[in-house]
C-alpha positions in Angstrom: 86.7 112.0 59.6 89.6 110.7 57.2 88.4 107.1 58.1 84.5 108.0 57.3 85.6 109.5 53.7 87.7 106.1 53.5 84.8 104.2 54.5 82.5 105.5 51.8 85.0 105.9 49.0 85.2 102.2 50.0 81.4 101.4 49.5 80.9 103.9 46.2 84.0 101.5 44.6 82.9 98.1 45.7 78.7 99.5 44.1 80.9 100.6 40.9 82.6 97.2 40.7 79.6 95.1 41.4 77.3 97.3 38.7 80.2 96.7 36.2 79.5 93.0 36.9 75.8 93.4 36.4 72.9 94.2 34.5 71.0 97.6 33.9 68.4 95.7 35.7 70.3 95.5 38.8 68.8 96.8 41.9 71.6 97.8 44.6 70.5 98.4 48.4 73.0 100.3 50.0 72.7 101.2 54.2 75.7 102.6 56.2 76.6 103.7 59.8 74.2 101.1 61.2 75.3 100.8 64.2 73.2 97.8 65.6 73.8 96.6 69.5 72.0 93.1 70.0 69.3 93.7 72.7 70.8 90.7 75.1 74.3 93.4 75.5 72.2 96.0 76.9 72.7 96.5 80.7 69.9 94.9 82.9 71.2 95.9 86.2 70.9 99.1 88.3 75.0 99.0 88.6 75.2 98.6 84.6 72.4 101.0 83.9 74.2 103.7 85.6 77.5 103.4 83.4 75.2 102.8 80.6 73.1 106.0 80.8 76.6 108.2 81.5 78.1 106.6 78.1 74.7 107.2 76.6 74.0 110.5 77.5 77.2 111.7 75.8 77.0 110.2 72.1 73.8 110.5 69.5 73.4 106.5 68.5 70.4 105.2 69.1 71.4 101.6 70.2 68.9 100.8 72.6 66.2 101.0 69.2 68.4 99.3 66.6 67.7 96.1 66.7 64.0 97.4 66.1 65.2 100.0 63.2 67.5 97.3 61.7 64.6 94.8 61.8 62.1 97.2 60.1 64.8 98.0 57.6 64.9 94.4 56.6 61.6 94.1 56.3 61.2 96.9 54.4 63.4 95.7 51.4 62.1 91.8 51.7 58.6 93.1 51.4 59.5 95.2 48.5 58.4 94.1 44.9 61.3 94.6 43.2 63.4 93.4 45.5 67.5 94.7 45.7 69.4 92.0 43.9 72.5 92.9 46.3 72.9 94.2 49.5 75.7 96.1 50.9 75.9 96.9 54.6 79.0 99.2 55.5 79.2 100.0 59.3 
């Protein structure tokens, strides 16, 4: 918990510094707790799978989609008009 509240206190200081830095015109895209597993590190065999679905079962991430979620994500602020003129990804 103390390390989340860090974590965040750490992201709202670096968006203050950078909009100190900036323009009123700035746009800032902001996206936390990510947690994004590359597909190729997902088990493929029936040993693997079985340890996989025990440590799955018992936490709420949803790694096996967030390579897809992170993707749309990043499509989502590339396709925007007015696109973010910084990013900052906090995991």
């Amino acid at each position: 918990m103390k390390t989340k509240i860090l974590r965040i206190l750490t992201v709202v200081s670096a968006v203050f510094i950078m909009c100190q830095c900036v323009s009123a015109q700035t746009r800032i895209a902001v996206v936390s707790d990510i947690h994004v597993m590359a597909p190729n590190l997902l088990p493929d065999t029936a040993k693997s799978q079985s340890a996989w679905s025990t440590y799955y079962a018992g936490q709420r991430k949803m790694l096996e989609q967030s390579a897809g979620l992170f993707d749309k994500f990043v499509a989502t602020l590339t396709g925007m008009a007015e696109k973010p003129s910084v990013g900052v990804v906090q995991s």
